[in-house]
Backbone as CSV, one residue per row, in Angstrom:
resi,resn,N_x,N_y,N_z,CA_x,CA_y,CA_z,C_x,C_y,C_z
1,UNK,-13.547,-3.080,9.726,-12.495,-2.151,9.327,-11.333,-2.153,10.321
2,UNK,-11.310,-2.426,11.627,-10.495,-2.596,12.178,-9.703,-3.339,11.665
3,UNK,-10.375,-4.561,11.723,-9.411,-6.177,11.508,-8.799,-5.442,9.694
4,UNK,-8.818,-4.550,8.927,-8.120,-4.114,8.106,-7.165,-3.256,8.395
5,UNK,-7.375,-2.479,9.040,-6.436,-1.478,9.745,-5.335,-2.199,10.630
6,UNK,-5.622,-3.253,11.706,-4.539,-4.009,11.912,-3.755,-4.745,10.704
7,UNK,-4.280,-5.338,9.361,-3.773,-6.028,8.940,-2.373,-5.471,8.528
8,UNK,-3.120,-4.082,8.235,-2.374,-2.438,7.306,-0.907,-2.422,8.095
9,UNK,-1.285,-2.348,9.290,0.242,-2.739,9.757,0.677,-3.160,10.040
10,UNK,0.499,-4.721,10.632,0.689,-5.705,10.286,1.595,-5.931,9.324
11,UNK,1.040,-6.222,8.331,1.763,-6.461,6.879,2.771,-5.232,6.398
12,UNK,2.962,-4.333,7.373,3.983,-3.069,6.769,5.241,-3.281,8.101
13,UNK,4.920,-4.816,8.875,5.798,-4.774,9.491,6.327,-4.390,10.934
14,UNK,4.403,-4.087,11.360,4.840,-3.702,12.796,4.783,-5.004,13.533
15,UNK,4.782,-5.109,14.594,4.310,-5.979,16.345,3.138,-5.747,15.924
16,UNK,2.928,-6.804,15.881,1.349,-7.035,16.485,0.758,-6.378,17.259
17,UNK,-0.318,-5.323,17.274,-0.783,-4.873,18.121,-1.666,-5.737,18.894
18,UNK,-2.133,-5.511,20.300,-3.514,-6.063,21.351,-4.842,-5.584,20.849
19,UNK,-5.336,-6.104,20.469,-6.744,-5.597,19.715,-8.016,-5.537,20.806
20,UNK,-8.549,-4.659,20.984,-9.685,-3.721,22.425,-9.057,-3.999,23.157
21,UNK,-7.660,-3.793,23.420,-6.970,-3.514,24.484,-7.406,-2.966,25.741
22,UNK,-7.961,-3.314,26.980,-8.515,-2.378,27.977,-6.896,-1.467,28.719
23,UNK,-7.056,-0.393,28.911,-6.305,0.585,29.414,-6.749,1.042,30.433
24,UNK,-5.641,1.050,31.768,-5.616,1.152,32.632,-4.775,2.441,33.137
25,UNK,-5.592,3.114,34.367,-4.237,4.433,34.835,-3.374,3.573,35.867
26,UNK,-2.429,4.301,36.216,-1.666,3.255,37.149,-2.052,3.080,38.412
27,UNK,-2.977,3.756,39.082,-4.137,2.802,40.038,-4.670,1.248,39.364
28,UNK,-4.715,1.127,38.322,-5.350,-0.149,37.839,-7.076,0.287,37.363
29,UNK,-7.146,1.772,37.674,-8.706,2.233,37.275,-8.773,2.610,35.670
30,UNK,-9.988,1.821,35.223,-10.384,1.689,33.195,-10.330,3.594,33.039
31,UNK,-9.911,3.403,31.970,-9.507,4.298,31.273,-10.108,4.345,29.454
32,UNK,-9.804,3.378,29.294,-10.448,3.439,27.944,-10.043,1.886,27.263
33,UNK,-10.535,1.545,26.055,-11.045,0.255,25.354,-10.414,0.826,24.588
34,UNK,-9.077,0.278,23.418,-8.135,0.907,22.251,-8.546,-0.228,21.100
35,UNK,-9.204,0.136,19.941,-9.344,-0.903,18.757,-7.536,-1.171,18.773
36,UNK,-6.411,-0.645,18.592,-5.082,-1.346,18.525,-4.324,-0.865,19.075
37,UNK,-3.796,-1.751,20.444,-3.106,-1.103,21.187,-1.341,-2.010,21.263
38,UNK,-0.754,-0.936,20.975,1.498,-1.496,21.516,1.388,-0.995,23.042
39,UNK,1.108,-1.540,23.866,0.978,-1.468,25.444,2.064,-0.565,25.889
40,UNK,3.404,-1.639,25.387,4.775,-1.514,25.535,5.021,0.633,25.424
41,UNK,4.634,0.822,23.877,5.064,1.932,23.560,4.008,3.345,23.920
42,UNK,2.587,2.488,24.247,1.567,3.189,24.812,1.159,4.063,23.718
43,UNK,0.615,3.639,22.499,0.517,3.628,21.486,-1.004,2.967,21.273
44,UNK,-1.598,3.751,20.638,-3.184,3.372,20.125,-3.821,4.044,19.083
45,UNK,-4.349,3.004,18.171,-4.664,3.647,16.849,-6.111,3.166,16.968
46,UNK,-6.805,4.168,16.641,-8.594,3.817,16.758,-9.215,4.434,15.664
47,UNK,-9.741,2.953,14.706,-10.344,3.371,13.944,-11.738,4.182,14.100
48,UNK,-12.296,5.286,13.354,-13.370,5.808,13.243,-13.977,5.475,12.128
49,UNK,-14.826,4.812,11.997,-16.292,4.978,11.340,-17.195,5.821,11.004
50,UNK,-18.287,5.524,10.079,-19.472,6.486,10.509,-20.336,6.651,11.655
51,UNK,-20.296,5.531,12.771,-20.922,6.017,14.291,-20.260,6.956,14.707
52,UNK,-18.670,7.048,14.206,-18.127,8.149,15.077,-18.028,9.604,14.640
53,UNK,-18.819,9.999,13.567,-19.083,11.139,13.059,-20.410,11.736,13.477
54,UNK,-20.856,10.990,14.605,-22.209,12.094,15.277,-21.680,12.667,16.314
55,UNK,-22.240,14.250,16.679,-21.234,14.822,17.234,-21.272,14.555,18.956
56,UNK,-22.076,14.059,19.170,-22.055,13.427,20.690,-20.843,12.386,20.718
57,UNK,-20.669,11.285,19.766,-19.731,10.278,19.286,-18.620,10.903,19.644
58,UNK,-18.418,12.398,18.555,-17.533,12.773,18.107,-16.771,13.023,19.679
59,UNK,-17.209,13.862,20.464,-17.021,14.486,21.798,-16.560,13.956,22.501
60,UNK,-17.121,12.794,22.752,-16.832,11.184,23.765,-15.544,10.602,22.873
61,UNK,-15.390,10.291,21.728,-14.070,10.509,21.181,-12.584,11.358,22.141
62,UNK,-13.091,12.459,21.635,-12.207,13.477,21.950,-11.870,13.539,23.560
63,UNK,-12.528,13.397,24.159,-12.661,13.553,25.613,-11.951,12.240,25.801
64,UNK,-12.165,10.906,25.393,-11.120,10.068,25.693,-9.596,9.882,25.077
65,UNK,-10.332,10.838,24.282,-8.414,11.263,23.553,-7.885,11.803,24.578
66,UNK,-7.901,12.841,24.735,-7.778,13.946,26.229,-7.076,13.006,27.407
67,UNK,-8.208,12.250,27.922,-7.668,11.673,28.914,-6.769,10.515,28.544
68,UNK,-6.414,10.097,27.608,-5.569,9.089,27.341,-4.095,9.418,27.146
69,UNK,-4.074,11.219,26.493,-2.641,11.995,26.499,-2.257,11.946,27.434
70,UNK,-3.634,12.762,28.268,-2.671,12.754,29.461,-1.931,11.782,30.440
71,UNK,-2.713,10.609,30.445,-1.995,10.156,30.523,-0.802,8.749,30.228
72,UNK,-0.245,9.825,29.211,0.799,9.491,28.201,0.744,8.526,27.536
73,UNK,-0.342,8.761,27.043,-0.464,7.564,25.628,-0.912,8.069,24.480
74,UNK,-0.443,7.617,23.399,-0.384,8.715,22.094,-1.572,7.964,21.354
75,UNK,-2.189,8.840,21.104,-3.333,7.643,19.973,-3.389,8.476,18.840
76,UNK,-3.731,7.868,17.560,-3.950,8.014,16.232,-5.535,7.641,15.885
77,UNK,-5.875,8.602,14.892,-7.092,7.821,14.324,-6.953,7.663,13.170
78,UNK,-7.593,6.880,12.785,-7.552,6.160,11.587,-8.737,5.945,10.978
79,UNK,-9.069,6.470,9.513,-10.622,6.330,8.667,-10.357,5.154,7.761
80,UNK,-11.361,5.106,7.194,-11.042,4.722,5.988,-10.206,4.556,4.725
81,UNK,-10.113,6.306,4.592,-9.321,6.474,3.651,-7.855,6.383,3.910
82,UNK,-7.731,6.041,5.222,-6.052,6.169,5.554,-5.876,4.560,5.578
83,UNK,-6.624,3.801,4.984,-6.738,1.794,5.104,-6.759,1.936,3.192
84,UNK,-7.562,2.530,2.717,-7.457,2.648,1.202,-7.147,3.524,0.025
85,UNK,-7.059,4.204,0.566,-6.059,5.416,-0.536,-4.496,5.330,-0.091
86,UNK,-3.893,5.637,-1.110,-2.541,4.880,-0.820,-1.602,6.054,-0.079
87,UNK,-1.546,7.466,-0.916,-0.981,8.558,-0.400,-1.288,8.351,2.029
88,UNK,-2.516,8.655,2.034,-2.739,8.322,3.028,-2.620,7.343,3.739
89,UNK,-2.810,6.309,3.237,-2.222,5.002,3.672,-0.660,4.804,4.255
90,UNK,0.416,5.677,3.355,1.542,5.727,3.536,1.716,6.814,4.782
91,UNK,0.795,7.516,4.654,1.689,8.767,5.940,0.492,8.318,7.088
92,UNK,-0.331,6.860,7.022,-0.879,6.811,8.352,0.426,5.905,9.154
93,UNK,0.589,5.023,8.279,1.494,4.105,8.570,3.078,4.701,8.635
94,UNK,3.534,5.643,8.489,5.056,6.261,9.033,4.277,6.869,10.227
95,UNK,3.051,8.159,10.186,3.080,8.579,11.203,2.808,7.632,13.211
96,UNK,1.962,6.519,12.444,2.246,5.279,13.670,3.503,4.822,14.185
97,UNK,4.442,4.484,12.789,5.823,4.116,12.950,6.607,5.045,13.617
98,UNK,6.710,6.517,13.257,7.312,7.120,14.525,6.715,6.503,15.867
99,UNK,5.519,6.788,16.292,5.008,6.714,17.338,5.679,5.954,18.270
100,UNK,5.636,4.465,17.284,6.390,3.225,17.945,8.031,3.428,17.578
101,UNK,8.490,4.146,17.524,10.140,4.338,17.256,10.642,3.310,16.294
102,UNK,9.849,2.741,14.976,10.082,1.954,14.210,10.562,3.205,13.099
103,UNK,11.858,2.497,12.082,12.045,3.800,11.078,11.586,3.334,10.140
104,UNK,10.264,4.006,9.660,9.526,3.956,8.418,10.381,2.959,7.191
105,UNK,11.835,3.480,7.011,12.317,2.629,5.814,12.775,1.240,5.955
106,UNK,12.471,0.640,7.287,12.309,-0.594,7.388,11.150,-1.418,6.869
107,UNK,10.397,-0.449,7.027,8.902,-1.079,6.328,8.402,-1.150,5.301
108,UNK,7.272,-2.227,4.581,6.496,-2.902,3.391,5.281,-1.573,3.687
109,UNK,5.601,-0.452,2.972,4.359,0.548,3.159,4.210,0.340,1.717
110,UNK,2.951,-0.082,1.494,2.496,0.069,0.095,1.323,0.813,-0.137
């Protein structure tokens, strides 16, 4: 599902994202592993699955969300239904496109 979720934007026209991007704080100390990372814009979209709906998952999630805001990197998640339902599909893919300062009406959002 990843390798769909990149394709998703991909094909709507973004940069290529770095796929398990390792993330670093600016010591150079790991921080976190990003299923799709724009380095540049510090930008990361991580798909969730069903492993990531147990709530220990869920937590360790969140907690690396946390530390990844802070420091200053915006991440998105992304299910399923935001790769195949289309309504969702469209407002996963503008709400990324802000992220990356791309204007949505440049893009193949289908």
């Amino acid at each position: 599902m990843e390798t769909r979720a990149r394709l998703m934007f991909v094909r709507a026209g973004f940069p290529e994202p770095e796929v398990c991007g390792v993330i670093t704080d600016e010591a150079g100390e790991f921080l976190a592993q990003g299923d799709l990372v724009w380095r540049r814009e510090r930008v990361v979209a991580e798909y969730q699955g069903a492993p990531h709906a147990d709530i220990g998952r869920r937590s360790a999630d969140t907690q690396r969300r946390h530390l990844l805001e802070g420091h200053g990197w915006q991440v998105r998640e992304v299910f399923a239904q935001d790769v195949y339902v289309r309504p969702r599909r469209m407002a996963t893919v503008e709400a990324v496109a802000r992220m990356l300062d791309l204007d949505p009406a440049t893009l193949r959002i289908t």
